[in-house]
Residue frames as a rotation matrix with the C-alpha (Angstrom) as fourth column:
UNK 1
0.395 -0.111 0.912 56.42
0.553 0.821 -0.140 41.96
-0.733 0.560 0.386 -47.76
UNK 2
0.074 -0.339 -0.938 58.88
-0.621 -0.751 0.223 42.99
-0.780 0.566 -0.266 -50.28
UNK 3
0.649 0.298 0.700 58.32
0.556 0.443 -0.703 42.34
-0.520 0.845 0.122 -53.89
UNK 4
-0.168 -0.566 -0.807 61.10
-0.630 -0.568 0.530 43.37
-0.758 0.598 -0.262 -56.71
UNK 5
0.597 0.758 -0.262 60.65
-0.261 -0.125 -0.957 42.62
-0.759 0.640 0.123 -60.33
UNK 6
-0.283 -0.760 -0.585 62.98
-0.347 -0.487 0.801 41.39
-0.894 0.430 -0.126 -62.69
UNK 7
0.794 0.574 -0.202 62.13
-0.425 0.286 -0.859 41.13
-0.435 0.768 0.471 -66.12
UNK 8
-0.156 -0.718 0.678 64.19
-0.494 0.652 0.576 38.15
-0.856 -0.245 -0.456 -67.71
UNK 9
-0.263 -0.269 0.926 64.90
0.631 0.678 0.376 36.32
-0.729 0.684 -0.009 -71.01
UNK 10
-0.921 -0.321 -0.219 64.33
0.047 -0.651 0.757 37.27
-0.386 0.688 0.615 -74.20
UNK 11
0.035 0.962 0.270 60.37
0.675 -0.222 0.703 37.63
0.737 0.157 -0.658 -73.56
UNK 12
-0.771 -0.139 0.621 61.21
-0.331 -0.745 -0.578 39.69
0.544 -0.652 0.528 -70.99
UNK 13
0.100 0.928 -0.359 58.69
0.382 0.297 0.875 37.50
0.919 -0.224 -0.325 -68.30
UNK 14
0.111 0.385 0.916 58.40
-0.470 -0.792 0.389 38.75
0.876 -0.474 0.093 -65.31
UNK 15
-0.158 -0.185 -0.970 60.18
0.456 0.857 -0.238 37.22
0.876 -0.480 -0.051 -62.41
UNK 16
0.466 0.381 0.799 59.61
-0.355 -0.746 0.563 37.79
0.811 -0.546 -0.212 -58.81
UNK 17
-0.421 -0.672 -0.609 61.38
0.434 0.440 -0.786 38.22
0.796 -0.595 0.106 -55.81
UNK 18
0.190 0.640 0.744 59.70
-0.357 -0.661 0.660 38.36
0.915 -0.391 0.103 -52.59
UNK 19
-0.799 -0.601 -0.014 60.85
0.088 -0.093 -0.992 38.79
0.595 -0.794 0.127 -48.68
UNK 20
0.610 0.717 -0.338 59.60
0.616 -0.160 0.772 38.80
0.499 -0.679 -0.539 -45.50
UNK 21
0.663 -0.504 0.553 61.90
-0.479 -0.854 -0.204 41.10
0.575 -0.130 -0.808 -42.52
UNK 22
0.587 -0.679 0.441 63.66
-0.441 0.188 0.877 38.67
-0.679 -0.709 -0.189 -41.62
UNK 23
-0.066 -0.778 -0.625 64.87
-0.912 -0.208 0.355 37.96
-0.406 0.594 -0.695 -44.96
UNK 24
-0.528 -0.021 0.849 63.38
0.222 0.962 0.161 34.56
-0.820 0.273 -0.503 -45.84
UNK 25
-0.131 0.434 -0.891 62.31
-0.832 -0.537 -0.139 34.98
-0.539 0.723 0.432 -49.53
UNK 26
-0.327 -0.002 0.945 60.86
0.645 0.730 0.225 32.82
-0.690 0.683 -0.238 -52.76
UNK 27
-0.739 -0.073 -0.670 61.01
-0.552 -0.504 0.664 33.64
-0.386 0.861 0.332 -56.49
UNK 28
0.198 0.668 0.717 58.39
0.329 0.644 -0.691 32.82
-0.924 0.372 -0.092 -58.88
UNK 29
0.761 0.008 0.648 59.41
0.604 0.356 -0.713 31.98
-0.237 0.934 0.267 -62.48
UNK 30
0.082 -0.897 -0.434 62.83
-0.356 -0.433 0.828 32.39
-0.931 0.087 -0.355 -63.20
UNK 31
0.836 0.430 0.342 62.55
0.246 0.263 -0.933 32.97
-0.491 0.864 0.114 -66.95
UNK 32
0.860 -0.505 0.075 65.88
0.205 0.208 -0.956 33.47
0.468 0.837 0.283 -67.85
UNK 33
-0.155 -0.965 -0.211 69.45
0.547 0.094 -0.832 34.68
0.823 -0.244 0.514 -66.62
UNK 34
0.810 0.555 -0.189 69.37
0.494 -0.472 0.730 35.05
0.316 -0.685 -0.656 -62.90
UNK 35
-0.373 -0.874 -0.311 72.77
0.885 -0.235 -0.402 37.09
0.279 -0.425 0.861 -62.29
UNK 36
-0.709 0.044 0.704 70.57
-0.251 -0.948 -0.194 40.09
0.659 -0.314 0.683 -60.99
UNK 37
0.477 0.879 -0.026 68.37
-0.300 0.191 0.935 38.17
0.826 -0.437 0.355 -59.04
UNK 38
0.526 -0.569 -0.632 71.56
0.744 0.668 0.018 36.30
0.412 -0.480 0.774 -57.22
UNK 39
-0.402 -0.365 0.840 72.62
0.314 -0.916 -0.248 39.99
0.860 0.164 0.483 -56.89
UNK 40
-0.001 0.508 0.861 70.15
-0.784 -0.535 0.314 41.31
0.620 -0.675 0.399 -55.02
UNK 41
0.880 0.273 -0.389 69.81
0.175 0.575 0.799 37.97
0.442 -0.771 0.458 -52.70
UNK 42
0.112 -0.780 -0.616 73.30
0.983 0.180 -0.049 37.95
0.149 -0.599 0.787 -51.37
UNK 43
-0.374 -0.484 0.791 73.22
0.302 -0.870 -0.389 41.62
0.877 0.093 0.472 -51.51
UNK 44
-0.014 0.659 0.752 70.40
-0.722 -0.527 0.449 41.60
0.692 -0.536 0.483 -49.02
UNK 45
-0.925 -0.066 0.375 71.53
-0.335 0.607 -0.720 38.54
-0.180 -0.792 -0.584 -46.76
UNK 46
-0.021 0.999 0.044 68.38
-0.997 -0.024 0.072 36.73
0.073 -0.043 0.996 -48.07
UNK 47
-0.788 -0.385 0.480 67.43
-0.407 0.911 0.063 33.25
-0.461 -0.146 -0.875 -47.65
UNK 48
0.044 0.859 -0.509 65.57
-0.936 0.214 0.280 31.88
0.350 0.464 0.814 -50.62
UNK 49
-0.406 0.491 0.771 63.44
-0.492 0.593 -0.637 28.94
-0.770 -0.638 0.001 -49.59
UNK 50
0.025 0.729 0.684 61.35
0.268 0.655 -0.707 28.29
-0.963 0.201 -0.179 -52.58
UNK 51
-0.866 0.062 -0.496 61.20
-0.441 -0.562 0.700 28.71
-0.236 0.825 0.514 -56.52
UNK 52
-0.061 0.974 0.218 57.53
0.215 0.226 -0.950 28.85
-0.975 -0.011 -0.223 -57.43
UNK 53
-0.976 -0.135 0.168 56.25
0.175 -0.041 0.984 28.30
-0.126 0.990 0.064 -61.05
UNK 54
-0.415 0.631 -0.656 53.42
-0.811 -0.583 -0.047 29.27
-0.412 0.512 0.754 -62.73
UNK 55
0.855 0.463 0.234 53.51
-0.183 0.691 -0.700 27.24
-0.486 0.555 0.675 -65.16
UNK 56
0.324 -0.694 0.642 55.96
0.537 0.694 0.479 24.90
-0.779 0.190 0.598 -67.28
UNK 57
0.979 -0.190 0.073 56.87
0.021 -0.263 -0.965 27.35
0.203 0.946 -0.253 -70.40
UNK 58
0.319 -0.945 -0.070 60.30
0.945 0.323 -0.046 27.81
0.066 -0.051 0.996 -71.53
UNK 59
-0.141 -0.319 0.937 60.14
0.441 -0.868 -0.229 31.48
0.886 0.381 0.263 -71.12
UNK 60
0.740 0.473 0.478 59.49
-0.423 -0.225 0.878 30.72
0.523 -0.852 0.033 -67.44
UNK 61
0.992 -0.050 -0.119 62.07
0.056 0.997 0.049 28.39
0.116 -0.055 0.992 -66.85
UNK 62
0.706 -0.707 -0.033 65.27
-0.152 -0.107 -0.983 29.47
0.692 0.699 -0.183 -68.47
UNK 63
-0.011 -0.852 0.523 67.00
-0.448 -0.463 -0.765 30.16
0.894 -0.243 -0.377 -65.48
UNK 64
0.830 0.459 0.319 65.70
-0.490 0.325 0.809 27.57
0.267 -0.827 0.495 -62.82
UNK 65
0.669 -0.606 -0.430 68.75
0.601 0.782 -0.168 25.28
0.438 -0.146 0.887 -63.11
UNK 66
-0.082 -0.926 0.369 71.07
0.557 -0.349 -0.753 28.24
0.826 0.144 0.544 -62.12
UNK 67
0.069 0.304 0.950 69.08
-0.785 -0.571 0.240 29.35
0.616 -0.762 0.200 -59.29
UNK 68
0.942 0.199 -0.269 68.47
0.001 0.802 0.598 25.91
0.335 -0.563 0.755 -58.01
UNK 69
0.418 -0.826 -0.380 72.02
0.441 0.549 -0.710 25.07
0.794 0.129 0.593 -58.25
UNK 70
-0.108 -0.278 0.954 73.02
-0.253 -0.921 -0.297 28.50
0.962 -0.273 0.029 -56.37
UNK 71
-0.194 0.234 0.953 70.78
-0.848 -0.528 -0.043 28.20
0.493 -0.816 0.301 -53.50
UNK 72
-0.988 -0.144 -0.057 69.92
-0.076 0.769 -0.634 24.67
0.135 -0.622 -0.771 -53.14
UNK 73
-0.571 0.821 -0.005 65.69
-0.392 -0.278 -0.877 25.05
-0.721 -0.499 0.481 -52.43
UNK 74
-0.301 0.470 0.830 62.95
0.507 0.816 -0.278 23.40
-0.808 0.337 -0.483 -53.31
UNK 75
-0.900 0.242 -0.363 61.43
-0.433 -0.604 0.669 23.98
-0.057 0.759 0.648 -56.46
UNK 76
-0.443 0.836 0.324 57.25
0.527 0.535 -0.661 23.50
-0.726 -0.122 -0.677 -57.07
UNK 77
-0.788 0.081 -0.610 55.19
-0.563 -0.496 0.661 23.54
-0.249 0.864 0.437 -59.53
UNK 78
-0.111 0.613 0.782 51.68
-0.768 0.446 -0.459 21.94
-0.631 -0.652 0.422 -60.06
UNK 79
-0.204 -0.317 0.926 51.08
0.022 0.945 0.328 18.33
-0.979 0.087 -0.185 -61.20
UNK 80
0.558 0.167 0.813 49.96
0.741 0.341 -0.578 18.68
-0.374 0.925 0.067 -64.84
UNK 81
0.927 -0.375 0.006 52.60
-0.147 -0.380 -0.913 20.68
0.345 0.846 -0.408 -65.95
UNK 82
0.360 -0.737 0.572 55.51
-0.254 0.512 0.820 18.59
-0.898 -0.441 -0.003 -64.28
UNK 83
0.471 -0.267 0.841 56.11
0.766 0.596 -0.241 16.78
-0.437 0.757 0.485 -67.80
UNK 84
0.763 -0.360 0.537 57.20
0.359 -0.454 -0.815 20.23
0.537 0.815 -0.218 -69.46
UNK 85
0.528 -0.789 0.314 60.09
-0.641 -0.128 0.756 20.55
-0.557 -0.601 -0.574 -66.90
UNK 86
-0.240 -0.925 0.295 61.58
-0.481 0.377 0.791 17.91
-0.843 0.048 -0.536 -68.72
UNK 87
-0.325 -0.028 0.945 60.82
0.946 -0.004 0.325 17.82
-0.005 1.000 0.027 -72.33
UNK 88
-0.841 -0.442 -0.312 61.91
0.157 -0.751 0.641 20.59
-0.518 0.490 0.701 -74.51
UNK 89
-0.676 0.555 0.484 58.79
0.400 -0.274 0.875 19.90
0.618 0.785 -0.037 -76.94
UNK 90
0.124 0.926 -0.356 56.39
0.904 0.043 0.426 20.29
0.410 -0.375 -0.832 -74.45
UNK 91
0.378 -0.093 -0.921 57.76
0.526 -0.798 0.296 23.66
-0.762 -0.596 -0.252 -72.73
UNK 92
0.966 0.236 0.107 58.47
0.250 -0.736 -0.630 25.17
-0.069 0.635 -0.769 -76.36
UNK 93
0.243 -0.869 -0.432 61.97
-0.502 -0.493 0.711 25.61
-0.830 0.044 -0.556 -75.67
UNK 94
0.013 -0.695 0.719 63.02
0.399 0.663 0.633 23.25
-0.917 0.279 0.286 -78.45
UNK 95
0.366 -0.050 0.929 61.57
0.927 0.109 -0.359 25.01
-0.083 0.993 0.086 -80.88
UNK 96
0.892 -0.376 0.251 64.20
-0.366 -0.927 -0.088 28.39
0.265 -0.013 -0.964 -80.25
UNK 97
0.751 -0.518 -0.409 66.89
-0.028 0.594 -0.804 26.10
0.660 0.615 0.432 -79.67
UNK 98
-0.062 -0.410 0.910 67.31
-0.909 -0.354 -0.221 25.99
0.413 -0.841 -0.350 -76.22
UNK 99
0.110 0.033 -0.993 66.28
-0.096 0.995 0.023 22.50
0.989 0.092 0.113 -75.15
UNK 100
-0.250 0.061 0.966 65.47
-0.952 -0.195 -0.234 23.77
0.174 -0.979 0.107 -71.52
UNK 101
0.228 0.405 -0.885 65.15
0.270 0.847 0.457 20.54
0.935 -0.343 0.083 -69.56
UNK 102
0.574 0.150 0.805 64.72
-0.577 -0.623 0.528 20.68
0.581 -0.768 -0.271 -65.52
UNK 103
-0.158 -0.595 -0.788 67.48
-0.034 0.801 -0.598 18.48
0.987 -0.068 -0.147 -63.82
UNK 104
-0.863 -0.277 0.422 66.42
-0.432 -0.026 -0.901 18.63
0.261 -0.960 -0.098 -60.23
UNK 105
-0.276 0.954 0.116 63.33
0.953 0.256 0.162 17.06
0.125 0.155 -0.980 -58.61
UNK 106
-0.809 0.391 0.438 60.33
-0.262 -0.908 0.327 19.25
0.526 0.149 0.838 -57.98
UNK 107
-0.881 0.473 -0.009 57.20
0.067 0.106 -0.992 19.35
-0.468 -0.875 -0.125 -55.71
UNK 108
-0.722 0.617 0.313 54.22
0.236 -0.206 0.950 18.96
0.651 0.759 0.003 -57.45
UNK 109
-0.866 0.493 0.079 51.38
-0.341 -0.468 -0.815 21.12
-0.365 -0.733 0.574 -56.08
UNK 110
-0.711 0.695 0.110 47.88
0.515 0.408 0.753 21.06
0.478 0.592 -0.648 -56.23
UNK 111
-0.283 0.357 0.890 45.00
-0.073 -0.934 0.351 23.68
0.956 0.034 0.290 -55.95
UNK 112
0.777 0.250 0.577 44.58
-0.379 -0.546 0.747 24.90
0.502 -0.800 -0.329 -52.30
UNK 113
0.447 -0.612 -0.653 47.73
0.652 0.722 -0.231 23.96
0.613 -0.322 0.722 -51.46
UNK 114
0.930 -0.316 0.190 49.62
-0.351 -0.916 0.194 26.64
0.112 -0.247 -0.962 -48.99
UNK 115
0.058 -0.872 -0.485 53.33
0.768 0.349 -0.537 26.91
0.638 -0.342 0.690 -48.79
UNK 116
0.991 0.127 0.038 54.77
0.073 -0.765 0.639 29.10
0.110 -0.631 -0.768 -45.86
UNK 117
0.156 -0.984 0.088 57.99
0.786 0.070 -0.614 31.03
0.598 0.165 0.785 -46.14
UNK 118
-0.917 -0.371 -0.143 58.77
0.331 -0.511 -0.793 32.81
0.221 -0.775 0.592 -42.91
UNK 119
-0.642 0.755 0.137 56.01
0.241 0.368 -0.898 34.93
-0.728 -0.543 -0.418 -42.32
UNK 120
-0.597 0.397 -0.697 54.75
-0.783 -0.475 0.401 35.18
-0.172 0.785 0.595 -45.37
UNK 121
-0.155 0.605 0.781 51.42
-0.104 0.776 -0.622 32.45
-0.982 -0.178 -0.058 -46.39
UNK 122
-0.709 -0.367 -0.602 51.56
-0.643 -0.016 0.766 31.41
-0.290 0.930 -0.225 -49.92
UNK 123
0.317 0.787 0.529 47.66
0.296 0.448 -0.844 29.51
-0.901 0.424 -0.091 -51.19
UNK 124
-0.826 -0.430 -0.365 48.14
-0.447 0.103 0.889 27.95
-0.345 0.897 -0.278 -54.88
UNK 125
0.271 0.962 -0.015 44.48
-0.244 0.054 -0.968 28.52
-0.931 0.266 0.250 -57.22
UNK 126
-0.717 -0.029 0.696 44.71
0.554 0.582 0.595 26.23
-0.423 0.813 -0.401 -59.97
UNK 127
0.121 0.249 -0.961 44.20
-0.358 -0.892 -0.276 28.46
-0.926 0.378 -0.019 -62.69
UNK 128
-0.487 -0.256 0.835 44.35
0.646 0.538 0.542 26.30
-0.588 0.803 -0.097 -66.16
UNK 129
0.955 0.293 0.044 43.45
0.228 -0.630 -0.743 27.99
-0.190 0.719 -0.668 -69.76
UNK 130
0.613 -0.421 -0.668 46.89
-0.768 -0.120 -0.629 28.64
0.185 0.899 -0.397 -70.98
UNK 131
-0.293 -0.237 -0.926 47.96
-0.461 0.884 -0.080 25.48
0.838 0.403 -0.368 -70.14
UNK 132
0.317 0.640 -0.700 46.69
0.187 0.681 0.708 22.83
0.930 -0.356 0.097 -67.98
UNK 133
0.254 -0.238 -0.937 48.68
0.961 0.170 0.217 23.24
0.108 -0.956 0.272 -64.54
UNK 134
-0.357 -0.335 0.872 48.97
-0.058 -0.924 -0.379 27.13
0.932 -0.186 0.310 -65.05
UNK 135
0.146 0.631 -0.762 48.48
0.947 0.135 0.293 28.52
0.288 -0.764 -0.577 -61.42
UNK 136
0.597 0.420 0.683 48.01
-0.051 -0.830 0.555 31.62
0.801 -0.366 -0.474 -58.92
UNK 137
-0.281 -0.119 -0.952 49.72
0.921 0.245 -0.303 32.52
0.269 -0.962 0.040 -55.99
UNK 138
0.635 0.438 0.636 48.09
-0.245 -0.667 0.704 34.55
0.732 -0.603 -0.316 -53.33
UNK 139
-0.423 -0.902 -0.085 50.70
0.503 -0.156 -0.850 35.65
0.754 -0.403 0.520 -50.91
UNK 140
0.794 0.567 0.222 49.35
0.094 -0.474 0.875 36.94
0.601 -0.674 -0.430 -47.40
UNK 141
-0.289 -0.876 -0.386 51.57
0.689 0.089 -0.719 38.79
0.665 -0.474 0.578 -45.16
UNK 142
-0.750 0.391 -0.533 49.50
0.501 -0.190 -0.844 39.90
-0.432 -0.900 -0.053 -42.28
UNK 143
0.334 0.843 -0.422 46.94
0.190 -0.499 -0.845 42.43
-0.923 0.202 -0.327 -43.90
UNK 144
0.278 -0.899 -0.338 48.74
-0.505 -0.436 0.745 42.31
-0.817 -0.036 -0.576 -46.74
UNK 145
0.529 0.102 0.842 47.95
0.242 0.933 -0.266 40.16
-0.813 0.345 0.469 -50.40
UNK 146
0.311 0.151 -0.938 49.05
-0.786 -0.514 -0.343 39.89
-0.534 0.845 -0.041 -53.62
UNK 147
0.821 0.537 0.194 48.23
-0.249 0.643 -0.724 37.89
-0.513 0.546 0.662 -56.78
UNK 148
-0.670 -0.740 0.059 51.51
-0.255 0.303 0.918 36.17
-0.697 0.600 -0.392 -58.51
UNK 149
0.280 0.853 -0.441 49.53
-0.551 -0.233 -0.801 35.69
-0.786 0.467 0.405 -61.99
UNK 150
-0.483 -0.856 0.183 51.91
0.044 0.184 0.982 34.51
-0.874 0.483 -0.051 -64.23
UNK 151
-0.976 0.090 -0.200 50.19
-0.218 -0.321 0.921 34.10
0.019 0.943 0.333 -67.92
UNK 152
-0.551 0.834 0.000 46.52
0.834 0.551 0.005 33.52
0.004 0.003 -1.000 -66.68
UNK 153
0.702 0.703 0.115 46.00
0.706 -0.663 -0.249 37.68
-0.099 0.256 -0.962 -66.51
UNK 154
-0.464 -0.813 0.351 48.01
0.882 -0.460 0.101 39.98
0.080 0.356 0.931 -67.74
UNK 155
-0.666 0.049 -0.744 47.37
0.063 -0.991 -0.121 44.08
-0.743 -0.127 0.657 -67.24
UNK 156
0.449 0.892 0.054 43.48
-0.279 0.197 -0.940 44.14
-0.849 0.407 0.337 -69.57
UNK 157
-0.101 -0.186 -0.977 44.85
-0.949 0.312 0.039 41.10
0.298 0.931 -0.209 -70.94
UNK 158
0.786 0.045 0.617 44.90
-0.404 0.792 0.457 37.45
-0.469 -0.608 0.641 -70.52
UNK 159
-0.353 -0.796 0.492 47.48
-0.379 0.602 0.703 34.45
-0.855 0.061 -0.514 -71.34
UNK 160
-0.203 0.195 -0.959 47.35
-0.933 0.257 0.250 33.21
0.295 0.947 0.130 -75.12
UNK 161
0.072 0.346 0.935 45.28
-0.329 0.894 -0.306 29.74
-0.942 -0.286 0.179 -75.08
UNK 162
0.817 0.164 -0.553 46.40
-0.575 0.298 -0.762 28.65
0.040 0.940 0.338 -78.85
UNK 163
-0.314 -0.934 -0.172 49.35
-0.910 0.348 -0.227 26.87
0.271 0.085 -0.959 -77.70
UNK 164
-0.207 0.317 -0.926 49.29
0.117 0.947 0.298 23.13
0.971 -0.047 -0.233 -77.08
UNK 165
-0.756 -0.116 -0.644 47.31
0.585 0.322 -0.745 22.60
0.293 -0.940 -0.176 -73.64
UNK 166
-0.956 0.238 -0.173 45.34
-0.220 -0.969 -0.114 26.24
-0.195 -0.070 0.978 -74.07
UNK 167
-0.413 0.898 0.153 41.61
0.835 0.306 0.458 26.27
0.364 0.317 -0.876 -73.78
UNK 168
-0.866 -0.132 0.483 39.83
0.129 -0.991 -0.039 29.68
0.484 0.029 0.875 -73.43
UNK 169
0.723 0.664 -0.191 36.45
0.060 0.216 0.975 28.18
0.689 -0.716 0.116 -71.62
UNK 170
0.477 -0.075 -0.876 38.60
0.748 0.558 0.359 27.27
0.462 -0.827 0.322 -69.74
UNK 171
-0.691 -0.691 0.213 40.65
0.588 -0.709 -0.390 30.42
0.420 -0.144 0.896 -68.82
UNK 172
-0.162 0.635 0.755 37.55
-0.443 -0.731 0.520 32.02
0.882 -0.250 0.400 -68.59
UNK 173
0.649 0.737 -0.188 36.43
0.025 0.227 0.974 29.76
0.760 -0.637 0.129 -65.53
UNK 174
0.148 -0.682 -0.716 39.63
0.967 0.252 -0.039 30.24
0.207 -0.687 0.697 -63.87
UNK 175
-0.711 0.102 0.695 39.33
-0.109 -0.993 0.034 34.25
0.694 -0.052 0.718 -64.29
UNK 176
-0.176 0.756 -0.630 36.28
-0.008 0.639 0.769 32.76
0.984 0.140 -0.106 -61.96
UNK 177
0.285 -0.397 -0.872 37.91
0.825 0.566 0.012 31.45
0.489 -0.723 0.489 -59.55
UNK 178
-0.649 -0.749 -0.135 39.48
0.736 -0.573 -0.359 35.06
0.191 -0.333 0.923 -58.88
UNK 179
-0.140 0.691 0.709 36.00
0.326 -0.644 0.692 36.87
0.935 0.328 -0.135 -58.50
UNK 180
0.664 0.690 -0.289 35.45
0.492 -0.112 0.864 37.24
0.564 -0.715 -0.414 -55.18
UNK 181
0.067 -0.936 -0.344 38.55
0.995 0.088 -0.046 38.76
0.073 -0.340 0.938 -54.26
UNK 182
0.452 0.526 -0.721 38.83
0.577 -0.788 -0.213 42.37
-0.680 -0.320 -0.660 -53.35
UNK 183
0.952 -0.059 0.302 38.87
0.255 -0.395 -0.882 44.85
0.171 0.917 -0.361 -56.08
UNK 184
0.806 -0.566 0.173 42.50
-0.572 -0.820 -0.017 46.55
0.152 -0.086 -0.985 -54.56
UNK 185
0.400 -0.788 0.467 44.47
0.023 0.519 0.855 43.24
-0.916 -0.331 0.226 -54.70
UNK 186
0.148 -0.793 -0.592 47.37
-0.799 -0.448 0.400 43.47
-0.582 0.414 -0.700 -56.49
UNK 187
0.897 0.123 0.425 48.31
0.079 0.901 -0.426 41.53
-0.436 0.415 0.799 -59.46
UNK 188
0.116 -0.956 -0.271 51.82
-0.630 -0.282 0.724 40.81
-0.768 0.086 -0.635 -60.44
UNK 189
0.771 0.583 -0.255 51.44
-0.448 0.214 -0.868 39.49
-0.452 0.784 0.427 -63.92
UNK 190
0.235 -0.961 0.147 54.13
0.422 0.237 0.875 37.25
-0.876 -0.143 0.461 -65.94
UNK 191
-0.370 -0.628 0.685 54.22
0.912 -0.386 0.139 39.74
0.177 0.676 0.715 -68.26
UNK 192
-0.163 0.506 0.847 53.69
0.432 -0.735 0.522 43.42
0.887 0.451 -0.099 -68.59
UNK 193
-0.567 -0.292 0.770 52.99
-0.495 -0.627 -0.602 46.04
0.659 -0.722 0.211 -65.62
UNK 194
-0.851 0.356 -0.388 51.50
0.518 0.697 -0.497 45.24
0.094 -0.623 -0.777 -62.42
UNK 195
-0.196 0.880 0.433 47.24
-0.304 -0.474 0.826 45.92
0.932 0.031 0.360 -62.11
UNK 196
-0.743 0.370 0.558 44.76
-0.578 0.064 -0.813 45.37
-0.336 -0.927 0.166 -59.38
UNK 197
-0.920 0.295 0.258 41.93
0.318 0.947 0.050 43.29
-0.229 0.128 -0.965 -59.55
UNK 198
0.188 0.792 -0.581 39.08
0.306 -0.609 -0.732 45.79
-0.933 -0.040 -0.357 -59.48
UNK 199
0.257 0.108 -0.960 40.54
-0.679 -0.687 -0.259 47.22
-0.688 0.718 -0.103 -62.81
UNK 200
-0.994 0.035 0.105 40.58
0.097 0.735 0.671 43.82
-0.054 0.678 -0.734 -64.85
UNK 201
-0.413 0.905 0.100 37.04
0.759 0.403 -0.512 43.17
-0.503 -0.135 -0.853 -63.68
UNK 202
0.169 0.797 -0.580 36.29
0.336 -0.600 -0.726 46.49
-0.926 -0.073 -0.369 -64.82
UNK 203
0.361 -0.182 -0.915 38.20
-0.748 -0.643 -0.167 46.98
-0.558 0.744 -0.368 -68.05
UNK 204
-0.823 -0.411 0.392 39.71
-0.147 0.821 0.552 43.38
-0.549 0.396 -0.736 -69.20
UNK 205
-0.317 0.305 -0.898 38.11
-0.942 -0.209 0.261 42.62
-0.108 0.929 0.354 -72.31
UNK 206
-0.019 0.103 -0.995 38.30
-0.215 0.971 0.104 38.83
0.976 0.216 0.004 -71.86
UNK 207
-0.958 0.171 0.232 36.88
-0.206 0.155 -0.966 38.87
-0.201 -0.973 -0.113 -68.03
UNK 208
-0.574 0.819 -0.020 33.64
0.813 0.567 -0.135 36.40
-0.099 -0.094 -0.991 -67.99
UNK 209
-0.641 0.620 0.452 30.70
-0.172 -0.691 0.702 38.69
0.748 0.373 0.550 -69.46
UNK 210
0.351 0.936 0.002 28.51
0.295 -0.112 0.949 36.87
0.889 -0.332 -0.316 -66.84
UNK 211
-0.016 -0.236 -0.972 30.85
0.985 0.164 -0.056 38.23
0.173 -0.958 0.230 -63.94
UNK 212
-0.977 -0.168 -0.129 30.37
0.180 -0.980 -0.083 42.11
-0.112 -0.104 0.988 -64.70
């Protein structure tokens, strides 16, 4: 499983491109201009299959219509944050004067859902706390995992829960949800570098006091 980074918009979030060896691939959160992401697919004879969201911000988003358009593939994203695909207030873009709206449909997920993109296995943990339909993928490619995070942990940080939707109980019980998992899975955060689970649990500041 290959995994390339591209940081994107003018938060710089963290988008992600990921392959299997035969070249079927899916991105998760295309936060702004993708002309290096469209780069590297056609450079590498990929076939993208899927754009996976996180969640509905407008610093996730920016650049979904121009990928969609490109490639044609579904796009998903889970059911309570469908609505900020297509209103500016609600995904924040309006208020930076972008007025991001999503013009295609979308797939609305829901927790344990799995998508499968060649041979790669793709389980979606509803993960709410910075906004209601934030989620997880967990990517499995034979012995092989890793944690797509977008803003629910961040390198010994978490996603801001003061925005409209944001509830820090909650965050905390979705940090929860990720306990049993082995300390050496990777986490590919939408912002900032990439960590492991074992070193959140052991150094994240805002990881559940009764899980340590």
């Amino acid at each position: 499983m290959r995994i390339v980074r591209f940081p994107l918009g003018a938060l710089l979030a963290n988008g992600y491109l990921v392959y299997d060896e035969l070249g079927k691939a899916f991105f998760v959160d295309p936060g702004g201009d993708p002309d290096d992401v469209m780069a590297t697919i056609d450079g590498n004879s990929l076939k993208l299959e899927w754009i996976l969201l996180t969640h509905g911000h407008a610093d996730h988003i920016g650049g979904l219509n121009a990928l969609r358009r490109r490639y044609n593939c579904p796009i998903a994203i889970h059911e309570r944050d469908a609505q900020m695909l297509i209103d500016p207030m609600k995904n924040l873009s309006q208020f930076t004067g972008e007025n991001i709206k999503v013009d295609h449909p979308v797939h609305l997920l829901s927790d344990g859902d799995e998508i499968e993109v060649g041979s790669i296995s793709i389980l979606v943990i509803h993960t709410p706390g910075h906004t209601p339909g934030s989620v997880c993928y967990l990517a499995s490619h034979g012995n092989e995992k890793a944690l797509f995070s977008g803003d629910t942990i961040f390198a010994l940080s978490v996603g801001r829960t003061d925005l409209p939707g944001g509830d820090f109980s909650v965050l905390e019980s979705s940090l929860m949800k990720l306990e049993g998992m082995p300390d050496d899975l990777r986490i590919f955060p939408g912002h900032g570098p990439e960590t492991t689970l074992g070193r959140e649990r052991r150094n994240n500041p805002f990881w559940p006091r009764e899980a340590q």
